[in-house]
BALOBA-1460 file (C-alpha; in Angstrom, 3 decimals):
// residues 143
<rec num="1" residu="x" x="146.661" y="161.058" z="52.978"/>
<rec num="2" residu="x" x="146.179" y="162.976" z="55.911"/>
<rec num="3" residu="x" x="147.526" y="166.879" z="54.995"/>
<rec num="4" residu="x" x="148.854" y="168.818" z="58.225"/>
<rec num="5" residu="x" x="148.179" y="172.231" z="56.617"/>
<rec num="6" residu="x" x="144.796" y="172.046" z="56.713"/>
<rec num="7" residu="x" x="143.713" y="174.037" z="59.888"/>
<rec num="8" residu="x" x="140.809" y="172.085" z="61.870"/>
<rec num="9" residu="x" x="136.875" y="173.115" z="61.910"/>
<rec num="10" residu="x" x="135.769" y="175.739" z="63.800"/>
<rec num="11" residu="x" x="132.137" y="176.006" z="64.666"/>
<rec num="12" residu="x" x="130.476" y="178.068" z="67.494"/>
<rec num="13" residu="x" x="134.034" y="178.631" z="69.351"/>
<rec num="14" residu="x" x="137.344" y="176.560" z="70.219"/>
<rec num="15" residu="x" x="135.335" y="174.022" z="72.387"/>
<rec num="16" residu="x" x="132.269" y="173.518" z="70.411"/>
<rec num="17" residu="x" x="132.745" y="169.596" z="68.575"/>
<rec num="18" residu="x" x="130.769" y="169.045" z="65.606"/>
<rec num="19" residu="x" x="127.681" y="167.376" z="67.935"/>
<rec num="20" residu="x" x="127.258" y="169.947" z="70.155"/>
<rec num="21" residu="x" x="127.053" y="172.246" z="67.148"/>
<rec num="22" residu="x" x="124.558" y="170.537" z="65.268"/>
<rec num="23" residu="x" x="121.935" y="170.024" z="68.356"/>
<rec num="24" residu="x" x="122.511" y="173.702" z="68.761"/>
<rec num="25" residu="x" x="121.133" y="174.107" z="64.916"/>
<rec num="26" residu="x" x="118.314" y="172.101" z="65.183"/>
<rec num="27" residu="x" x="117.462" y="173.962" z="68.567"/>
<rec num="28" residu="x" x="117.808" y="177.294" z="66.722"/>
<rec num="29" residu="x" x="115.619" y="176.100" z="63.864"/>
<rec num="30" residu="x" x="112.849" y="175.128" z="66.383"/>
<rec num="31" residu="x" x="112.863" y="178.300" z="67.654"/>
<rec num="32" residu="x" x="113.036" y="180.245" z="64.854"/>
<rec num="33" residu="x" x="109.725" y="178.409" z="63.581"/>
<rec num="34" residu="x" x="107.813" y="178.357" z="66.786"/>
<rec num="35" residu="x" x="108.456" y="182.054" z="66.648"/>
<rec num="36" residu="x" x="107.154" y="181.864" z="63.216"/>
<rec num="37" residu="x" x="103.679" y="180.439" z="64.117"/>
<rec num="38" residu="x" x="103.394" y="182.818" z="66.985"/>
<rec num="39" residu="x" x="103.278" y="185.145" z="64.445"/>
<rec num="40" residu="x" x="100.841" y="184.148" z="62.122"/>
<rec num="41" residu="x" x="98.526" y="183.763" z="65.059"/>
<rec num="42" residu="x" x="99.234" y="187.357" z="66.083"/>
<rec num="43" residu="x" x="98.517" y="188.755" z="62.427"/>
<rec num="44" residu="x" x="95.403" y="186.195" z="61.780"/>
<rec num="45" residu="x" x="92.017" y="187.935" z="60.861"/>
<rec num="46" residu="x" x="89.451" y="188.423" z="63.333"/>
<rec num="47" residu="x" x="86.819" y="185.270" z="62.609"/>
<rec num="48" residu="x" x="83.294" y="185.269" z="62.683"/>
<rec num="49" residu="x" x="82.690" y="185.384" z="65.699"/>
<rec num="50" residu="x" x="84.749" y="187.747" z="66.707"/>
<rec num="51" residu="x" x="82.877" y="190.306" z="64.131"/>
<rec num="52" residu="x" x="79.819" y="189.101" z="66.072"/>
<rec num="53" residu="x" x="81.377" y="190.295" z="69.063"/>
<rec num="54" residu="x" x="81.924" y="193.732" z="67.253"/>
<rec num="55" residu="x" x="78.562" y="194.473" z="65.855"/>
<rec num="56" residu="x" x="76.928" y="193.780" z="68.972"/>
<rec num="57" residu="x" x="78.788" y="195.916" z="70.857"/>
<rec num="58" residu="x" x="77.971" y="198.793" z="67.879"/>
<rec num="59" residu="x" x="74.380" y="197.736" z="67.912"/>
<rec num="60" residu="x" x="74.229" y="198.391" z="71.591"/>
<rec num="61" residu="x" x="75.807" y="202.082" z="71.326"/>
<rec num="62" residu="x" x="73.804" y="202.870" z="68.093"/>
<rec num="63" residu="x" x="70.733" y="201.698" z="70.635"/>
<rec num="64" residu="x" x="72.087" y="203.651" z="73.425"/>
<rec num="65" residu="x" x="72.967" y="206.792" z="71.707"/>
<rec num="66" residu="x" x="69.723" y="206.632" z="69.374"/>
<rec num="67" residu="x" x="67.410" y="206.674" z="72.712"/>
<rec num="68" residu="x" x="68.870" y="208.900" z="74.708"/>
<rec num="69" residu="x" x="69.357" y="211.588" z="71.808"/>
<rec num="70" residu="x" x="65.664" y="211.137" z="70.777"/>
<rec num="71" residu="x" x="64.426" y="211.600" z="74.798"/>
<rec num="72" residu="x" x="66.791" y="214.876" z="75.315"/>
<rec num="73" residu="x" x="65.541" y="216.221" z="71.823"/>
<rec num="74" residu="x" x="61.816" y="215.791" z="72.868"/>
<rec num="75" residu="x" x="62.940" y="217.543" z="76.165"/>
<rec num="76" residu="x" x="64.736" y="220.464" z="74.516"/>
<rec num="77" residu="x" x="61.477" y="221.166" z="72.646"/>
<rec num="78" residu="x" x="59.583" y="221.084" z="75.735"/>
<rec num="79" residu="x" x="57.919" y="217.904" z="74.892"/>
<rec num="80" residu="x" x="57.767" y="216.099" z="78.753"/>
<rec num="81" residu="x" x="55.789" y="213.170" z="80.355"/>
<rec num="82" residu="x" x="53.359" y="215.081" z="81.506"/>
<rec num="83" residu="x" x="52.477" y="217.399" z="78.320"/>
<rec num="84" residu="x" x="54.028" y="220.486" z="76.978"/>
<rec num="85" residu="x" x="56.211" y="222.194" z="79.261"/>
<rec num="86" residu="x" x="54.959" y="225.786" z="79.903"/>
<rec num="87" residu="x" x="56.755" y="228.430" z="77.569"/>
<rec num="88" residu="x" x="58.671" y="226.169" z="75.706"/>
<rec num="89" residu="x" x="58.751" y="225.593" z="71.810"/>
<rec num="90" residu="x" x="56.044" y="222.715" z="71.969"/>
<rec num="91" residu="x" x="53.550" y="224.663" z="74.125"/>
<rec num="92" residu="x" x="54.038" y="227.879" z="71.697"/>
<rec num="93" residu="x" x="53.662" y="225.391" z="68.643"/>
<rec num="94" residu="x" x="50.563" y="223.836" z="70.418"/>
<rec num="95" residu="x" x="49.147" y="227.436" z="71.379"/>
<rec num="96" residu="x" x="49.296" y="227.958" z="67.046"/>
<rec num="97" residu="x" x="48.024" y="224.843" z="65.806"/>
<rec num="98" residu="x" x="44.921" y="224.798" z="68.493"/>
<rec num="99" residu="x" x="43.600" y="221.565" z="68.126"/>
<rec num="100" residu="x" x="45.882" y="219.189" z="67.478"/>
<rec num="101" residu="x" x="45.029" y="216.554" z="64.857"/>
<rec num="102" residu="x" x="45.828" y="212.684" z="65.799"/>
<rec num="103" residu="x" x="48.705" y="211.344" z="63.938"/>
<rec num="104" residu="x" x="50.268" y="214.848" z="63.226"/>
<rec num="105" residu="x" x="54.008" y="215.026" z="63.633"/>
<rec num="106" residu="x" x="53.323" y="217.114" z="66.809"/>
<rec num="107" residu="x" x="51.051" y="214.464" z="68.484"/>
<rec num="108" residu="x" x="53.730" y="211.997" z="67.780"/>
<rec num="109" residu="x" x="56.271" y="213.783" z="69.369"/>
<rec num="110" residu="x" x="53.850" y="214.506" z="71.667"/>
<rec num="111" residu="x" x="53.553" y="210.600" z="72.488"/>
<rec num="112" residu="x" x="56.562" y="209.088" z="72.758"/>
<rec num="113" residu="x" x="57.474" y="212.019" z="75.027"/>
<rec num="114" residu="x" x="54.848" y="211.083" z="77.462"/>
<rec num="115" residu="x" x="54.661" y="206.895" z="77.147"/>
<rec num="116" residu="x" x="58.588" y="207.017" z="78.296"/>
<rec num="117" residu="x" x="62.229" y="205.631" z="77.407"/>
<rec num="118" residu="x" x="60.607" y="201.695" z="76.033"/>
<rec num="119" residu="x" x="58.641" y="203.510" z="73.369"/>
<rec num="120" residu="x" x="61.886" y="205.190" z="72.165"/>
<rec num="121" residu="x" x="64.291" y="201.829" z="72.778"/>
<rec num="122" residu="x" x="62.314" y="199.623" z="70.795"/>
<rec num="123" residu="x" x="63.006" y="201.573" z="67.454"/>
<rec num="124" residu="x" x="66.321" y="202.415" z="68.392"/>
<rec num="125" residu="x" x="67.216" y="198.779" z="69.323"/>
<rec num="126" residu="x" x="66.003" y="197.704" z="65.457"/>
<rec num="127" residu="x" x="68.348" y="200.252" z="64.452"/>
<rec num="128" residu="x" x="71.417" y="199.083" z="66.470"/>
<rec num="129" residu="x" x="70.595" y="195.605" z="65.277"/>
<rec num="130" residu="x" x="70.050" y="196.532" z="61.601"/>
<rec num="131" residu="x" x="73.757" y="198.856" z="61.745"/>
<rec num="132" residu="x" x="75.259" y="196.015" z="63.919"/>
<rec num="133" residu="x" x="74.338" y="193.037" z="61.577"/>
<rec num="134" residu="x" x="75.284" y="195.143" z="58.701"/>
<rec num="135" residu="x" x="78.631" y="195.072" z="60.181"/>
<rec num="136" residu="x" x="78.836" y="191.760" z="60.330"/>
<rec num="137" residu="x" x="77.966" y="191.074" z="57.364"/>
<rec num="138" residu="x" x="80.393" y="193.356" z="55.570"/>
<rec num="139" residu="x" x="83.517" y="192.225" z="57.836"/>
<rec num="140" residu="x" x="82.613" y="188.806" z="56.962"/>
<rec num="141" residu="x" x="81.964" y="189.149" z="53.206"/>
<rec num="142" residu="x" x="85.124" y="191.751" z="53.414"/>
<rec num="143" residu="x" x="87.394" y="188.469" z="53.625"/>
């Protein structure tokens, strides 16, 4: 029954038995499907929180960048804590209006220029909050 002509199994190498070649299967397959999962948890969407994370961190520099624009524009224009700054483009534009009415866009300026950085933050913050959330939101409806 037994046929002599039939050359024996080879597996791995010469001195690999059928045992030794099946644990070393079933370790490769472990392997392979640990480095599966590692993968999926490398290419997994950012969650909620991490989009939190995100628009907070863009609310802040929306914030940031809103206030200290607005406080070097007013200074460009010669608008400064203390009132118009002498031969700049406020004082000239104050020298043509004369008096200047309350509420005007000039006595506005004129304002936040001298009541300092807070009176510029708090609008800015809203903004950074409003952009920031807004990013949220679309990230998380986005999925």
């Amino acid at each position: 029954m037994f046929n002599s002509d039939i050359p024996p199994l080879k597996f791995c190498n010469n001195s690999c038995t059928l045992k030794t070649h099946f644990i070393n299967c079933i370790k490769s397959n472990i392997r392979h499907k640990m480095n599966q999962e590692q993968q999926e948890v490398q290419t997994k969407k950012p969650g909620f929180w991490q989009n939190v994370k995100s628009g907070t961190y863009l609310g802040g520099i929306v914030a940031g960048t809103g206030t200290i624009l607005t406080k070097a524009g007013l200074a460009i224009y010669g608008f400064s804590s203390i009132g118009p700054v002498a031969g700049s483009f406020a004082a000239a534009t104050q020298a043509s209006i004369g008096s200047v009415a309350a509420g005007s866009a000039f006595a506005i300026a004129q304002g936040v220029a001298m009541s300092g950085i807070g009176v510029i933050a708090l609008p800015a913050v809203g903004v950074g909050a409003a952009v920031g959330g807004g990013y949220v939101a679309y990230k998380h409806l986005k999925k």
